[in-house]
Every structure is written in C-alpha cells, then in structure tokens.
SERO-4910 file (N, C-alpha, C, O; in steps of 0.05 Angstrom, whole numbers):
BEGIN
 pado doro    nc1    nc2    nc3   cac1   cac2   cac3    cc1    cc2    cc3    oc1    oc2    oc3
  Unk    A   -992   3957   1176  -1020   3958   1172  -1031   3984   1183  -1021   3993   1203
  Unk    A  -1050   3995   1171  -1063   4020   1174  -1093   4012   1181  -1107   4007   1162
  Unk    A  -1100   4011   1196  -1130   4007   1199  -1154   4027   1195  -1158   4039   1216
  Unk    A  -1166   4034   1179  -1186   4060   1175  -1211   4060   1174  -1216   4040   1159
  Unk    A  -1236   4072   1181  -1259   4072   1169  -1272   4051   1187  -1293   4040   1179
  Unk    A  -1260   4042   1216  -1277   4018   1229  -1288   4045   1249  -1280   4064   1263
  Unk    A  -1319   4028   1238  -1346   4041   1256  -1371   4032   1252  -1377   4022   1230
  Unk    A  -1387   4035   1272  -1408   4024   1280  -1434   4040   1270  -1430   4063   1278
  Unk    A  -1458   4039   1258  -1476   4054   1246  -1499   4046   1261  -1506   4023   1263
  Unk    A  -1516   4076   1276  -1540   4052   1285  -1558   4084   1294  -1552   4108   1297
  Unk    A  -1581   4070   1293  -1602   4097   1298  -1602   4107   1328  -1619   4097   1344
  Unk    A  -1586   4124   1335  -1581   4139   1358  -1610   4139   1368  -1629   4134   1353
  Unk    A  -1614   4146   1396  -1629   4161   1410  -1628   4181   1422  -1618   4175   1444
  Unk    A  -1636   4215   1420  -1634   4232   1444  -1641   4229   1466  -1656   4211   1460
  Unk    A  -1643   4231   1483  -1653   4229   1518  -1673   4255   1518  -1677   4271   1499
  Unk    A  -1685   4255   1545  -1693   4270   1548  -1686   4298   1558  -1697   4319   1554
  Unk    A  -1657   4288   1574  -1636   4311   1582  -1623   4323   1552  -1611   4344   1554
  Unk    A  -1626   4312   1528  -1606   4317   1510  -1590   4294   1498  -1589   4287   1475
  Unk    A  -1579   4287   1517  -1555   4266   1518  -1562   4241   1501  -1583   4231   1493
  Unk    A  -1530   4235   1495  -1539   4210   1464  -1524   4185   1481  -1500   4187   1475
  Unk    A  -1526   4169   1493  -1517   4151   1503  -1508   4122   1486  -1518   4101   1494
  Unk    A  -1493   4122   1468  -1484   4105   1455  -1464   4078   1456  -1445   4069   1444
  Unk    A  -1479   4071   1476  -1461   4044   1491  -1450   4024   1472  -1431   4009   1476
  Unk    A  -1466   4025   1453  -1469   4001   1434  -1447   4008   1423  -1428   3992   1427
  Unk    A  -1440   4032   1406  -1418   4042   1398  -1392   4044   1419  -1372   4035   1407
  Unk    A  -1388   4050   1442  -1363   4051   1455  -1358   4017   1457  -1335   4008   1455
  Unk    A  -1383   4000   1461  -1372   3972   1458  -1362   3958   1439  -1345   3941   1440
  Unk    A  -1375   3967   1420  -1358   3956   1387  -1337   3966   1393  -1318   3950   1398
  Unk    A  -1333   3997   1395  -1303   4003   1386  -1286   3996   1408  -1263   3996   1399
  Unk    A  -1286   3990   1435  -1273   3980   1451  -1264   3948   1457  -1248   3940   1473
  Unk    A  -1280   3933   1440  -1271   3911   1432  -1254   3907   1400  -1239   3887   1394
  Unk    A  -1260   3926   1386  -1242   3922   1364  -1221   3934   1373  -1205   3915   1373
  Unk    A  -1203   3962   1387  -1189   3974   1390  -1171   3952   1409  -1147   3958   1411
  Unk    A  -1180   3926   1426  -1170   3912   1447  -1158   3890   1424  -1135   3883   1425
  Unk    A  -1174   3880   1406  -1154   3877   1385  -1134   3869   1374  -1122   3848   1369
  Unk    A  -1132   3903   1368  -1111   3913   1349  -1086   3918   1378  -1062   3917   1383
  Unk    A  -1108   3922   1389  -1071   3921   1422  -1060   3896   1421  -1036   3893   1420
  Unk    A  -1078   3875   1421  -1068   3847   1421  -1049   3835   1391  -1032   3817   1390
  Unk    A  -1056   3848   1375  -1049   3844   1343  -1016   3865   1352   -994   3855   1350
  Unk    A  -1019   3882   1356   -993   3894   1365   -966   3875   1386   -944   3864   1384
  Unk    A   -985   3881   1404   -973   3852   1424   -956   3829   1414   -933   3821   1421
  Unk    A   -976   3819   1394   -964   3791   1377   -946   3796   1358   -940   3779   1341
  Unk    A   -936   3823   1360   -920   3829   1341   -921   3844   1311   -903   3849   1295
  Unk    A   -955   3851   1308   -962   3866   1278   -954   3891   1286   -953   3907   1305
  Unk    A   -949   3887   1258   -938   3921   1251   -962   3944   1240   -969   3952   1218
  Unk    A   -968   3948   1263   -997   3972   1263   -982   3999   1261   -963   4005   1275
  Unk    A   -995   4018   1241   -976   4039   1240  -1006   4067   1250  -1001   4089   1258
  Unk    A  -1033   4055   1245  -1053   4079   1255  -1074   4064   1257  -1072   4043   1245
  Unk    A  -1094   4069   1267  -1124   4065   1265  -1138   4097   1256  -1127   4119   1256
  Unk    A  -1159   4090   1250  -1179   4119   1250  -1204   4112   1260  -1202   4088   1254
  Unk    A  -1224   4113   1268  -1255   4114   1271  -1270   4123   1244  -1261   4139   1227
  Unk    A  -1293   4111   1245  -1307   4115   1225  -1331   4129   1229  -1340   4107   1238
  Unk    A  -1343   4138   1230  -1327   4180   1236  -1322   4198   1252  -1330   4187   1273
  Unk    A  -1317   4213   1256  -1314   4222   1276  -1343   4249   1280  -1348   4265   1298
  Unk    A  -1351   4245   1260  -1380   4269   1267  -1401   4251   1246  -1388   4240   1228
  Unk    A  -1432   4247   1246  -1451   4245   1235  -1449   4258   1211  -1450   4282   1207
  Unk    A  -1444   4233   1188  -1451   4241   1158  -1477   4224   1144  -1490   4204   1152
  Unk    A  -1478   4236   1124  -1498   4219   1102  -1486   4210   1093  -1464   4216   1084
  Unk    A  -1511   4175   1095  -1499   4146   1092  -1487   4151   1049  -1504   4159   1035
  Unk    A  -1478   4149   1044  -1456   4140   1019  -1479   4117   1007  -1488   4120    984
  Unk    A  -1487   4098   1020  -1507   4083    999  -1531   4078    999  -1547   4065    986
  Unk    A  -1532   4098   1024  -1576   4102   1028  -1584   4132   1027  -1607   4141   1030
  Unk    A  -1563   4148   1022  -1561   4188   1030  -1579   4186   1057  -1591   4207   1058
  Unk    A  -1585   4170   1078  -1596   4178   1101  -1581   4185   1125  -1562   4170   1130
  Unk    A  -1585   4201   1138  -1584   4215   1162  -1586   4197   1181  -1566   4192   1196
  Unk    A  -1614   4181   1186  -1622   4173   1207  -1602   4145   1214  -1605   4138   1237
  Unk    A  -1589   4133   1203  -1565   4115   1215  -1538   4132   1213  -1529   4144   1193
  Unk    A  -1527   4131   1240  -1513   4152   1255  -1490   4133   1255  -1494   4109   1256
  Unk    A  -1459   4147   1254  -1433   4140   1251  -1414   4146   1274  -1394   4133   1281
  Unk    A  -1424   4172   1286  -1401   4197   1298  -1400   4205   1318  -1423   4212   1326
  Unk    A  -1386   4207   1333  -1380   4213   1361  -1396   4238   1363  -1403   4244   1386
  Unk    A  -1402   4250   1345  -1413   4276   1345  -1434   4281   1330  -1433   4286   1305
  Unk    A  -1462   4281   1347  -1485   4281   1340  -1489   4311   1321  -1479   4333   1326
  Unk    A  -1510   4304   1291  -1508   4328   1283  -1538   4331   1267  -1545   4315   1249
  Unk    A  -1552   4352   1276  -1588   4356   1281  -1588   4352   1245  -1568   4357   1231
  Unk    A  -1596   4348   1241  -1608   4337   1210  -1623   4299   1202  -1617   4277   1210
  Unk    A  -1640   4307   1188  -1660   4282   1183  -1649   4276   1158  -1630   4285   1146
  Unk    A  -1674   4253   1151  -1667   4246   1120  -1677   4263   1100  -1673   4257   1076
  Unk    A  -1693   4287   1108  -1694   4298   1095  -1683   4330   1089  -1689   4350   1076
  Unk    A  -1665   4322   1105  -1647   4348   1098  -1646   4379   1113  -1635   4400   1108
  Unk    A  -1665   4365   1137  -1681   4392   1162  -1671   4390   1177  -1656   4370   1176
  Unk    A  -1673   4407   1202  -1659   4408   1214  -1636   4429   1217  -1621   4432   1198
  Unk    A  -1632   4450   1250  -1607   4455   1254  -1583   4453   1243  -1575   4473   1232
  Unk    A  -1567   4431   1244  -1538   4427   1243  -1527   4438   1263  -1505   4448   1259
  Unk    A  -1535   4440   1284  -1522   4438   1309  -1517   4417   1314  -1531   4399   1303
  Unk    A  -1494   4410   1336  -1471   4396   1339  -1471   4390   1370  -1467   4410   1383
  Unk    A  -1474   4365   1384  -1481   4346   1402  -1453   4319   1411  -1452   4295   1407
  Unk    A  -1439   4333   1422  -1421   4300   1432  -1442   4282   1449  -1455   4287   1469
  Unk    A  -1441   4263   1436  -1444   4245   1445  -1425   4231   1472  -1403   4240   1478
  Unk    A  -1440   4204   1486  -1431   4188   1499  -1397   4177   1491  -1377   4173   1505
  Unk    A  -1401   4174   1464  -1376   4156   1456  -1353   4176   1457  -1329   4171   1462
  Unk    A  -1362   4195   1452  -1342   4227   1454  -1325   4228   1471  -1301   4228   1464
  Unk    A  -1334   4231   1496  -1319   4233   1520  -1305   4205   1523  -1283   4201   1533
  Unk    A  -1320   4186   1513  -1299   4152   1512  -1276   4160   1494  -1253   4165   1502
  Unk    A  -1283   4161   1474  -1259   4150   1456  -1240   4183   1460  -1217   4183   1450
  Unk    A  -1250   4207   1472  -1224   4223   1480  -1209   4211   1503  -1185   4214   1505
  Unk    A  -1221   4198   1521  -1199   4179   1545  -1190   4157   1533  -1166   4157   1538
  Unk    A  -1194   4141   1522  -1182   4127   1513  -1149   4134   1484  -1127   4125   1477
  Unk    A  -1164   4151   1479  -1133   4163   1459  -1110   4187   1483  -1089   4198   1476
  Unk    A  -1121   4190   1509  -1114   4212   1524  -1095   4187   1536  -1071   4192   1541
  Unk    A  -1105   4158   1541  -1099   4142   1556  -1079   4119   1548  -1072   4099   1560
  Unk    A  -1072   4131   1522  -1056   4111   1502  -1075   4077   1503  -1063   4055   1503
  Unk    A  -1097   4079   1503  -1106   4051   1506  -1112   4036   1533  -1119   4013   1536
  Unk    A  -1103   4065   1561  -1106   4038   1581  -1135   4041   1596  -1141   4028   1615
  Unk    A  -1146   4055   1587  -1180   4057   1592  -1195   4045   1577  -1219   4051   1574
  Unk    A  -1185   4024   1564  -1200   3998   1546  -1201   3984   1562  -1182   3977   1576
  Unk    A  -1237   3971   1563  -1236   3949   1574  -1236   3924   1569  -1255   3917   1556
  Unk    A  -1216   3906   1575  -1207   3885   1573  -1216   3855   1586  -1218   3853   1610
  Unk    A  -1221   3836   1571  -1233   3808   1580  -1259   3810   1590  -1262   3804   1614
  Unk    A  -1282   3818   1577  -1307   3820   1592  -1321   3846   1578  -1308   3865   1572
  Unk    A  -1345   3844   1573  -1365   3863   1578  -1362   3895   1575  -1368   3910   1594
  Unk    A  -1357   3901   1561  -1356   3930   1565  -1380   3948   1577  -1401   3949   1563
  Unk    A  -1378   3963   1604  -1409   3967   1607  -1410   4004   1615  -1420   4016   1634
  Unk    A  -1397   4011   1595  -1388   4040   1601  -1411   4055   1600  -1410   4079   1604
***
C-alpha cells in the first residue's frame, strides 16, 4: 500500500510575529501517520506515504487560495494578489522531525498538543 495525498485544508492564520501556527494540521497528520505505524506493526505492507502538500496550492475544486494545504505558507489570495513569498509554517518544522525521527516524535495515545 502506498498512501498519498492525506492532508488537512483549513484557513490558516498569520500571527502577529508572522508565524502560522497550525496545530490543527500537525494533529491530523500525527494521528493519521500513528496509524499507519500501527497498520505496519500489524503487519501491512506500507511501501510510502506523502502529505498533501507540501506547499500552499489552489484548491482543484473551488480555484481558492484562502483554504490552505502546505507546510509552506505561500502570500496569494483568491484573487490572485499577492507576493508569492514563501512562509514555513508551524507544521514545517513538525513534520521535518518527525521524518528526521523515523516516526519517533509522533505522539502516541493522547492529545497531540504540539
């Protein structure tokens, strides 16, 4: 099994520092990614996962901007303004420890409250 394209869509917030704090997203994906460890565990034959995406695109069935996908915040609206400068996010620095960590910086049985 190949797992692809699992991700979470939701209208980010900037901070006032900048910063995109996306908890909601490191919690989805740290409960699905715990999982697919457990699905391994039990014996499936998992051959990859991917995230769904790994940078801010336009949505495929609304063309909007403003529901966000990507570890990597990227300055554009729904209407097409905007920079395109480029913003890691919260989940950024997650999901690089977690693939740095082969999975052992997933949190497990409880709450994720990263």
């Amino acid at each position: 099994m190949f797992i692809v394209e699992n991700g979470l869509g939701a209208k980010d917030k900037i901070e006032a520092d900048g910063s995109i704090k996306d908890d909601y997203r490191i919690a989805y994906l740290n409960d699905h990614l715990v999982q697919v460890h457990e699905a391994i565990a039990d014996g499936v034959n998992v051959l990859g996962y991917t995230a769904w995406g790994p940078i801010d695109i336009i949505s495929a069935s609304t063309s909007e901007m403003s529901k966000r996908y990507g570890f990597i915040y990227v300055d554009r609206d729904d209407h097409g303004e905007g920079t395109l400068q480029r913003s890691r996010k919260k989940s950024f620095a997650w999901y690089q420890q977690v693939i740095a960590s082969r999975g052992e910086a997933l949190v497990r049985g409880g709450k994720n409250d990263q």
